[in-house]
N, C-alpha and C positions, 0 to 999 in steps of 0.2 A: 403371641396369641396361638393358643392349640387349636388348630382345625379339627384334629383326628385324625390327620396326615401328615402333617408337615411333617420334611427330613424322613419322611416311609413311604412305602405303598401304600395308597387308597384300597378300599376294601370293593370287592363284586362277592358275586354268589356263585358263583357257576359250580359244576355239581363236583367237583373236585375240591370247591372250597376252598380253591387260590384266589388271590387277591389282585387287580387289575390297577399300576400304577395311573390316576389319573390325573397325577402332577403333571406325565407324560404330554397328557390332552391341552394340548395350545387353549382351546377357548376357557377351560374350567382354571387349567396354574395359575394363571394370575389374579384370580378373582375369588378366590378361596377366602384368603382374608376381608374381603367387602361383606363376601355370605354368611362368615362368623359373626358380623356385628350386628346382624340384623336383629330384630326382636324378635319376630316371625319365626317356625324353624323352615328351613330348605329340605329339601329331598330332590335329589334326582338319580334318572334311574334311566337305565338303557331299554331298548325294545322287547328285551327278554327277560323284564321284571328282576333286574341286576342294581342293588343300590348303590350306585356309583359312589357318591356325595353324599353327609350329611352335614346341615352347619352343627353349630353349637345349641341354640335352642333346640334341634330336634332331638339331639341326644339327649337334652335336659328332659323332653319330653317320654322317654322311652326308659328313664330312669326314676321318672316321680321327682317332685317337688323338691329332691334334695339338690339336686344339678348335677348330680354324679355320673360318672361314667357308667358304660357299659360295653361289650364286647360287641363291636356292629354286628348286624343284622342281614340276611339274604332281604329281606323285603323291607318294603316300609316299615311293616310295625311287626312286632312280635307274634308268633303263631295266637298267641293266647290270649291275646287282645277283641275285644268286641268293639265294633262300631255301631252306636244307636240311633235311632231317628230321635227328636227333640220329646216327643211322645213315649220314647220307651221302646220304639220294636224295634230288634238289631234288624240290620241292613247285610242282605246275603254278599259272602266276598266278591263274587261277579260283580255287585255292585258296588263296590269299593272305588276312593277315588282313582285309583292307579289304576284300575281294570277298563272302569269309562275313558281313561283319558287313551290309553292301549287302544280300545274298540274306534277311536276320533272322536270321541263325544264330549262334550264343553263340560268344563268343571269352575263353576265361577259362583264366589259365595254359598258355597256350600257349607251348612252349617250342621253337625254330626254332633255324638256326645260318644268321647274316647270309656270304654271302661277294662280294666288294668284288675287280672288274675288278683291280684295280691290286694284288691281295693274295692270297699264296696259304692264306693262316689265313682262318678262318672265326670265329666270333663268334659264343657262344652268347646268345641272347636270347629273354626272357618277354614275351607279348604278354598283354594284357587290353584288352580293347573294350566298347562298349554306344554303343547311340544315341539320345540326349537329346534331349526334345523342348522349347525354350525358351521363355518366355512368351510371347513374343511369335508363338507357331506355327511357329516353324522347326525344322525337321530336322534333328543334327548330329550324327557319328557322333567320339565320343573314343574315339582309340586311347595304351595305355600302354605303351611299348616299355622293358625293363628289361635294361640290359648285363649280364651273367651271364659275362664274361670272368674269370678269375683268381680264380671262388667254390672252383669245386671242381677239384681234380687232378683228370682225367681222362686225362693223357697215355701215360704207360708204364704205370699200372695198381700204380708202386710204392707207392704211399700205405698204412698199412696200414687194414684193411678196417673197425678200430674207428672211425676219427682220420675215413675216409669220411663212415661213419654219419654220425657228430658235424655232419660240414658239412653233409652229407645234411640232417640236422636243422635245422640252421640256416638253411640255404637257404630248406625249408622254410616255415620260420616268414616269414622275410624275405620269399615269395614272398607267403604270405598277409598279412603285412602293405602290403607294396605294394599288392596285390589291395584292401585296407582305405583305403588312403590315395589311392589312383585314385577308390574309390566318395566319399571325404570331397573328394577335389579335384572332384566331380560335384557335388555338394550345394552345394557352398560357388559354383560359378557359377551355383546359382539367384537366389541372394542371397536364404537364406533369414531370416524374424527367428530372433532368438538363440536362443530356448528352442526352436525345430525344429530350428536349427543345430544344438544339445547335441544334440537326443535320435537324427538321425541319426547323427551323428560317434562317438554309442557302441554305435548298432546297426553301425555298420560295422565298427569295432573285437571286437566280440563274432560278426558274423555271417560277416566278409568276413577278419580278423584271427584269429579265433579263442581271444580271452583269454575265460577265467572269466566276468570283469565289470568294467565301465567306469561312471563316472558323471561328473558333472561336477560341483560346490561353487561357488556364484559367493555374494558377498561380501555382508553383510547389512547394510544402511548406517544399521542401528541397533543394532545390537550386535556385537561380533568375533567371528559366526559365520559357516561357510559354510553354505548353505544348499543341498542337491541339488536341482540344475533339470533335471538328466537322468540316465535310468542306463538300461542293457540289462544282460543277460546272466540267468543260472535263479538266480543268488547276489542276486537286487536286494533281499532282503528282509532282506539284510545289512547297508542301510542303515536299517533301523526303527529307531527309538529313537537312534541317532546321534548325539552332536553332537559337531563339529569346532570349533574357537576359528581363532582366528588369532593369538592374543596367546599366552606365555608359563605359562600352567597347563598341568595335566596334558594335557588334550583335544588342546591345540595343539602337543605338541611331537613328534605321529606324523609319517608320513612326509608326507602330504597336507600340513599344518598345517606343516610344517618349509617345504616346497615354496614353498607361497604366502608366510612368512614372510622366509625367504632370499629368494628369486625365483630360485629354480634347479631342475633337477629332481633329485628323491631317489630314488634307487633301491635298492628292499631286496629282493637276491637270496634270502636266506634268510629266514623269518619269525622260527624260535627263535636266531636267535642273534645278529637285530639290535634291540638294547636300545629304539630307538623304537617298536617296537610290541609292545612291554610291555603297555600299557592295553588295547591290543584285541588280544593273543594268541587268550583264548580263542574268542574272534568268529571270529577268522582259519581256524582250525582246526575251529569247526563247519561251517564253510562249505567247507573243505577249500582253502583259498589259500596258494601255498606261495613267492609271491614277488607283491611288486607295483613300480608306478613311479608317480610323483607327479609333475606339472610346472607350474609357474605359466601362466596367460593373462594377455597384460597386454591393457589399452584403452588408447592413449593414452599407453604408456610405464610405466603404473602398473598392479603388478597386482592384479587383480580376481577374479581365480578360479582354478582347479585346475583340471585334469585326473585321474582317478588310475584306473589299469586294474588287474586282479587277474590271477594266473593260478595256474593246478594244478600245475603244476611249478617247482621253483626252479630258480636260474641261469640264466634266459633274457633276461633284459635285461641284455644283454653292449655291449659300447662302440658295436658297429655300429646295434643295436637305442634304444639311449639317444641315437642321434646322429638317427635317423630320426624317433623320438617328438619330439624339439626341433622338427625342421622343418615337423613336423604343426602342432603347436602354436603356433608361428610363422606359418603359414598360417594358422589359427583367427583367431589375433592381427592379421594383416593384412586378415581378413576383415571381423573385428569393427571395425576400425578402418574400412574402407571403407563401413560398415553405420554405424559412428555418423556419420561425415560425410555419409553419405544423408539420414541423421535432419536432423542438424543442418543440411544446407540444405534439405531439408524445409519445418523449422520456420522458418527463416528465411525462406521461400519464402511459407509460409503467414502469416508477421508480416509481411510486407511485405505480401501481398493484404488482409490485413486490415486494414492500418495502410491501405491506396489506399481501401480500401470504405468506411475510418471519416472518413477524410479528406473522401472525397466526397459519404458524407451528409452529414457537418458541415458542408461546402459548401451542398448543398441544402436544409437546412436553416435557413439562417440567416436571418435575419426578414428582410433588407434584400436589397437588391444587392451581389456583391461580384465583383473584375473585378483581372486581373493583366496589367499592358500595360510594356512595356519604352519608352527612353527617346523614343524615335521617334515614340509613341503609339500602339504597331502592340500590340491584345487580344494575349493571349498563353491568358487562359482567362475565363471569367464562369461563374455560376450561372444555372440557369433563370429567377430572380427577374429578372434582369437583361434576359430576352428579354420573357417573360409583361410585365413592369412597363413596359418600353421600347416594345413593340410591333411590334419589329422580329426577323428571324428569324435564327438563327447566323452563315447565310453573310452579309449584313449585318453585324452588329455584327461580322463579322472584320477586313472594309472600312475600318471607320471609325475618327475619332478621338477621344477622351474628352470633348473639347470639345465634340462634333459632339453630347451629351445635355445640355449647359448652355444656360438660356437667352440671349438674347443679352447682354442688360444685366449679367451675372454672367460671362460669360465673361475678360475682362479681368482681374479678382479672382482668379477661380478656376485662370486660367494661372499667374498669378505664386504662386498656390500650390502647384501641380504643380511649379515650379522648385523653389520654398523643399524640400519634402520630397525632389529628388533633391540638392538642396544640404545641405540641414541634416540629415534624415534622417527627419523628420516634420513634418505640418502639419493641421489642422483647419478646415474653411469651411462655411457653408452657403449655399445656391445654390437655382436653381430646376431640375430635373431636367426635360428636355426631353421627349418620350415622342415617338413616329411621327407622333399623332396633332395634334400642339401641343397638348397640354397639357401645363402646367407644375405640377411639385407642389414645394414647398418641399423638401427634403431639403438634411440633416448629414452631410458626406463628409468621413471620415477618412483619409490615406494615410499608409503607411510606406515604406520605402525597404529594398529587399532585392538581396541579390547571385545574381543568375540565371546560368546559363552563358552567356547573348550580352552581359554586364555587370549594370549599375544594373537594378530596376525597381522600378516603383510596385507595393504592394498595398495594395487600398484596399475601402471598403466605404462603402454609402451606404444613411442611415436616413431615412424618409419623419416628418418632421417637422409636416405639417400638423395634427396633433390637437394637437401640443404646442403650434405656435403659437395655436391654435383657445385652446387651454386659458389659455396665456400671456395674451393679448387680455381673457377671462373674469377672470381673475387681477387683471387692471391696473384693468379697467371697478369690479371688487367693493374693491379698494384706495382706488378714490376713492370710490368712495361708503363704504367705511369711515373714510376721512378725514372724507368729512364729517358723519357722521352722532358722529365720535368728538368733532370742534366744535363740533355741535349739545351731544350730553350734555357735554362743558366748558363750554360756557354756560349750563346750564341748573344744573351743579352748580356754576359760582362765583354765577350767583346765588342757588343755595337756604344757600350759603355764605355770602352777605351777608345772606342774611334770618335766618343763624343768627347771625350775629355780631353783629347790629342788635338780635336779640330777646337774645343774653348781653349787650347793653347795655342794652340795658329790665331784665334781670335785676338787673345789677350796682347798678345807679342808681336808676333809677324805681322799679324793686321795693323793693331796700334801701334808699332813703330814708325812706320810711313806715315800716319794717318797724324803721329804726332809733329812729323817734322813737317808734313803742310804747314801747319797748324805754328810751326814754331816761325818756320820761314816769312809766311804772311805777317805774323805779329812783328818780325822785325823791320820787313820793309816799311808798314805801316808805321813804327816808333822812328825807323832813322832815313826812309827817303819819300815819308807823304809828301814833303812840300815840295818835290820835284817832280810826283805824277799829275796827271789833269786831274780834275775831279773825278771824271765816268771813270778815270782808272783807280782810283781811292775808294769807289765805292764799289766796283767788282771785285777787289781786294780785301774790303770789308763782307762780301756776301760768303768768298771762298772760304775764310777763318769762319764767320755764323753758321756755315755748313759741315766745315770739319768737327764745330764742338757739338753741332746736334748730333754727326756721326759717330763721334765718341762716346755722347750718350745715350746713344741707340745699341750702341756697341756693348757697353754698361747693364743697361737694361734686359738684354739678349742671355747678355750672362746670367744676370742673376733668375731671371726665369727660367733659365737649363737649370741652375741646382737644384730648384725646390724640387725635382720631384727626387734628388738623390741627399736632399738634406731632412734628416731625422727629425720626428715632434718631438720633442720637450714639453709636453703637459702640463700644466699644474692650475691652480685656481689665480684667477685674475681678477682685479676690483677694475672694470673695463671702464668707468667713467675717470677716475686717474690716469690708467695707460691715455683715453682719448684728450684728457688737460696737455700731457705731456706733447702728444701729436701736434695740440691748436701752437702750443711755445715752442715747439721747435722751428715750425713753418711759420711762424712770424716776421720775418724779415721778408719773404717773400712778399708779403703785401703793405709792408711800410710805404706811409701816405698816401695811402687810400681809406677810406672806412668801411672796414668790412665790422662786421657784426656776430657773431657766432657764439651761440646758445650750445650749452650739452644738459639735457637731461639728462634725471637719475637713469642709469643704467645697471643692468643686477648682473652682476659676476659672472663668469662662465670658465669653464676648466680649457688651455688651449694653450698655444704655444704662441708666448708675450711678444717673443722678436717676428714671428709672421702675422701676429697680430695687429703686432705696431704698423707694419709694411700696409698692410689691409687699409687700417683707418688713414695712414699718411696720402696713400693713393685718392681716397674717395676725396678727404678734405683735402687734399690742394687738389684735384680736381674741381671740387666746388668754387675755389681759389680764381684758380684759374679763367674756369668759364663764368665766372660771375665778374668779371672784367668790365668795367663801361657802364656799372648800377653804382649809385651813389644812393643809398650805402647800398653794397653787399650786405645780404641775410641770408647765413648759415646755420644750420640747426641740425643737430645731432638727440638724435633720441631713439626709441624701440616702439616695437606694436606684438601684441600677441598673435603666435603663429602655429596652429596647431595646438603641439606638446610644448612646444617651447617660446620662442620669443622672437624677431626676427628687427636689429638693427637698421640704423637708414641714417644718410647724409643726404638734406635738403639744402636744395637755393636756389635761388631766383634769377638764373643767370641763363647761356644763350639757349637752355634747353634742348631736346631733340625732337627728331620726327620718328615715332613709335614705326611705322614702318618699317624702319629700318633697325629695330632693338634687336633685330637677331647676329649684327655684327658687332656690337658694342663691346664682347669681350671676347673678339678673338685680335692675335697677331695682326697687328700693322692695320687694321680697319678702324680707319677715320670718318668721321661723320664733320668734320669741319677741317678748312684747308690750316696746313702749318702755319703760313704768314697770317693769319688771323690769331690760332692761340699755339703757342708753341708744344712741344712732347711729341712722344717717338710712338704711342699708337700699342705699346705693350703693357700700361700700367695697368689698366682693368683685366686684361689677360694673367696678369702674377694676381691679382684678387680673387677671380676665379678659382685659380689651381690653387690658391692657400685655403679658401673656403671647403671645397673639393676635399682636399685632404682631414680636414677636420671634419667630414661627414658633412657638411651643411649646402649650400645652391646662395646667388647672386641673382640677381635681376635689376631690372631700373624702367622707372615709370618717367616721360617727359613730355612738353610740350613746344614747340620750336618757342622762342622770344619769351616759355613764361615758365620757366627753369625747371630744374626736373628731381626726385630722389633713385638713388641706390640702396637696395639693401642688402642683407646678409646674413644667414642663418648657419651655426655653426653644427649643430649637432649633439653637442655634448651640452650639458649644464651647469 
């Protein structure tokens, strides 16, 4: 759309007859294109009778009926132009609209007849003016010039006097809505926010326009209602209790609700006889509204809200009237839209400073150095850390080259690393960091390789590593002395190892030889001279042999609990209710002629070593064996309970049980809870249970009760 400026300078007058860009001017750039569409023409003009601005109708104006261009103008109108009273007598230029509005004096509905050198018709036209003061303190005087040619027959007087009136009427209204849409084209180049927007745009309508009452519905973006964000007029209390839909129910299918749903505007000339305002007839009529019009607002293309004005007489929004309301609202629409793109680079405006601000502390913040140089070597940016740590000041470090902070013996290294990261894309080195003053601190420099606008560059970042290395050093020094102090204890435990294996050889031998010949000697006196001792001497003789074979198998037992902790796991997967079958048939003999009874549930597999396992279940079950001695029948039961993560075994029965009291010696060495001559064993068996468990990760325990028998269980650790 040609303004008569866009992409140039706006035109002024000044006596030099340069031209004063008013693109330049915040309040007018943006709003140029609204003032083109008007029908009206625009004028505005600075304090010193300077035409800033012309829309497009005025130039139409200044060129005759053709709409052609012309070469702008220092003033409003052309030197050679007459302004007439409606009677004929020209109007002296002092009293021109622009000279009254100059002096402060009101220009409103002023109605003139233009007459044009080159013409001998005159041109009736409506002035309105006011002088706006813009944010920025400037002065500017809008004038609205309205072509009033071909409204009304005026010529022979043949019209008749009713068909007058009527246009009369029309005119009218037409005049005070222009007078309405002049004050809403004032408002709209303040650029104000929206909800002022609204509430102006239906004072003007109601103040300047003269409808009933205007409001404005904008769109609730959590439910299909409209929501009033502005209204004027004495009828506002006509929107209490309200509500309008957007959707398809009753609420939504009025003329408003139809308006924003189509996206067109509705106009209901008559209230009782058009069937959409059915629901709010009688609303209409306490308020005394006897027509209204309804028009979408879009944002963006999409619409967002209504318009919708009232009035006290019907048939007044007629085609002329309904073409005008469009272009209001169309203005709104181009406002709003120039108003969200404000926002929107705004906020954009404001993400970008934010996103610089966050950038840069995160910059200044970073524990180390970090430094952005292009391929040349030539800084591009650094962090304070980098000046404070170097010692060196900005204009400095601008000078220099990345090399120019390594020491020298690193430098060589740390170049072909600077290649490697513009070749490969990264690299890692640690170096000695050079500072002003020579000294050198060990530091970890990392670079990346990024695309700048003058090509490649390094980003890089460098961490002061001397604590770590400090720490590293600490680390290596306490390693070796944990080596050796870990070869000291391996020496000193394989020898307490030989001296255990030395002494399970004095066990096995030297003990058990003597221990055998009691043992051999008693059995023969008993086979070849019982019948010539007394009895008390046959059965002291019998006590000495029952003692030597328990000591033999205490002896037995001792042993085998020393190896386990020097005999190796053998792992593997076990189906543990077969290993436990095998356990109940082996120990079978042991309780021939008695009735024992002994259950194994299913049991579920577990990974473990078969021969300490076997030892495990052999123990608990003839232990159950055992102490369930003197029950007719013995009831053994082997089965599992869920334990945790995994599962946790158990051997019940109902034998002489124990006193909980005392469960905390149950599996150590030689701790009996019942005398030998009652149940025989050497007091180690649940002690090898333990340490087999133990090793497999798992724990032992047992639940009992004296006389009402007790369980063991056991958990291994693995699955």
């Amino acid at each position: 759309m040609d303004n008569g400026y866009a992409g140039r300078t706006a035109p002024t007058s000044d006596a030099n007859g340069q031209w004063v860009d008013m693109h330049a001017t915040e309040t007018l750039g943006a709003a140029c294109a609204v003032f083109d569409r008007l029908p009206q023409g625009l004028v505005i003009i600075d304090p010193r009778t300077r035409t800033l601005y012309r829309n497009r109708a005025a130039r139409c104006l200044y060129a005759g009926d053709s709409g052609g261009e012309v070469s702008p103008q220092p003033r409003a109108f052309p030197e050679n132009c007459v302004l007439e009273k409606p009677d004929g007598v020209p109007v002296p230029r002092t009293d021109w609209p622009i000279q009254r509005l100059l002096r402060g004096e009101s220009v409103e509905n002023l109605v003139l007849r233009l007459r044009r050198p080159d013409s001998i018709q005159s041109r009736p036209l409506r002035f309105c003016g006011a002088r706006v003061e813009t944010a920025a303190g400037q002065s500017l005087i809008y004038l609205s010039i309205d072509d009033l040619a071909g409204r009304i027959d005026d010529g022979d007087g043949a019209a008749h006097s009713g068909a007058q009136a009527l246009q009369i009427r029309e005119l009218e209204r037409l005049s005070r809505f222009y007078e309405a849409r002049t004050r809403i084209n004032q408002v709209i180049t303040r650029k104000p926010q929206r909800v002022e927007l609204f509430a102006k745009v239906c004072d003007a309508l109601v103040d300047q326009g003269g409808f009933a009452m205007a409001w404005i519905g904008w769109r609730d973006p959590r439910s299909p209602r409209l929501i009033p964000e502005a209204a004027a007029g004495r009828e506002s209390a006509y929107l209490n209790g309200l509500e309008i839909y957007t959707d398809d129910r009753e609420q939504g299918r009025g003329p408003t609700g139809t308006a924003f749903r189509e996206g067109r505007a509705y106009v209901c000339n008559h209230v009782d006889e058009d069937p959409r305002t059915r629901f709010w007839r009688d609303a209409y009529r306490r308020h005394g509204f006897k027509a209204s019009a309804a028009l979408p607002i879009r944002v963006g293309g999409e619409v967002r809200g209504a318009l919708t004005v009232y009035a006290y007489e019907p048939n007044i929004f007629l085609e002329r009237e309904t073409a005008l309301f469009n272009e209001v609202v169309e203005d709104i629409s181009f406002a709003l839209d120039n108003s969200e793109r404000d926002r929107e680079r705004a906020e954009a405006q404001a993400a970008a400073q934010r996103e610089h601000e966050f950038s840069a502390t995160m910059l200044e913040s970073l524990p180390g150095i970090f430094y952005f140089y292009d391929h040349s070597g030539r800084f591009l940016r650094w962090n304070r850390n980098m000046e404070l740590l170097s010692g060196y000041r900005a204009d400095e470090i601008a000078t220099m080259h990345p090399l120019d902070f390594i020491a020298a013996e690193d430098r060589a290294r740390v170049a072909a690393e600077i290649e490697r990261v513009f070749a490969a894309g990264e690299a890692r080195v640690e170096a000695g960091f050079l500072a002003k003053d020579g000294r050198v601190t060990p530091y970890s420099f990392t670079g990346r390789r990024i695309a700048g606008d003058l090509g490649p560059c390094l980003l890089g970042m460098g961490i002061d590593v001397a604590d770590r290395k400090r720490a590293q050093d600490q680390v290596h020094q306490l390693n070796v002395e944990l080596e050796r102090r870990v070869a000291d204890r391996t020496a000193q435990l394989q020898a307490a190892n030989r001296e255990l294996e030395s002494f399970s050889y004095s066990v096995s031998h030297d003990l058990r030889a003597p221990l055998r010949a009691v043992n051999g000697l008693a059995e023969i006196i008993l086979a070849d001279f019982a019948e010539n001792l007394p009895e008390e001497g046959r059965k002291h003789l019998q006590r000495i042999r029952d003692r030597g074979v328990q000591m033999g198998q205490l002896i037995d037992d001792l042993l085998a609990f020393s190896r386990l902790g020097r005999q190796p796991l053998n792992l593997r997967p076990v189906d543990m209710r077969t290993l436990v079958k095998h356990v109940v048939e082996d120990l079978a003999p042991q309780y021939t002629g008695r009735r024992v009874e002994i259950t194994v549930d299913e049991l579920p597999s577990c990974e473990c070593d078969p021969k300490m396992i076997y030892q495990v279940w052999s123990n608990l079950i003839g232990n159950a064996v055992k102490y369930s001695r003197g029950r007719d029948p013995a009831i053994i039961r082997v089965g599992c309970e869920p334990d945790g993560r995994g599962v946790a075994y158990f051997v019940e029965d109902n034998g002489t049980g124990f006193d909980m009291r005392y469960r905390d010696k149950l599996f150590r060495v030689f701790q009996r809870l019942h005398r030998s001559e009652d149940i025989e064993g050497s007091g180690v068996g649940l002690a090898i249970v333990q340490s087999i468990v133990q090793r497999h990760g798992g724990r032992a325990w047992g639940v009992g009760e004296v006389n009402r028998g007790a369980r063991f269980y056991f958990t291994l650790g693995r699955g």
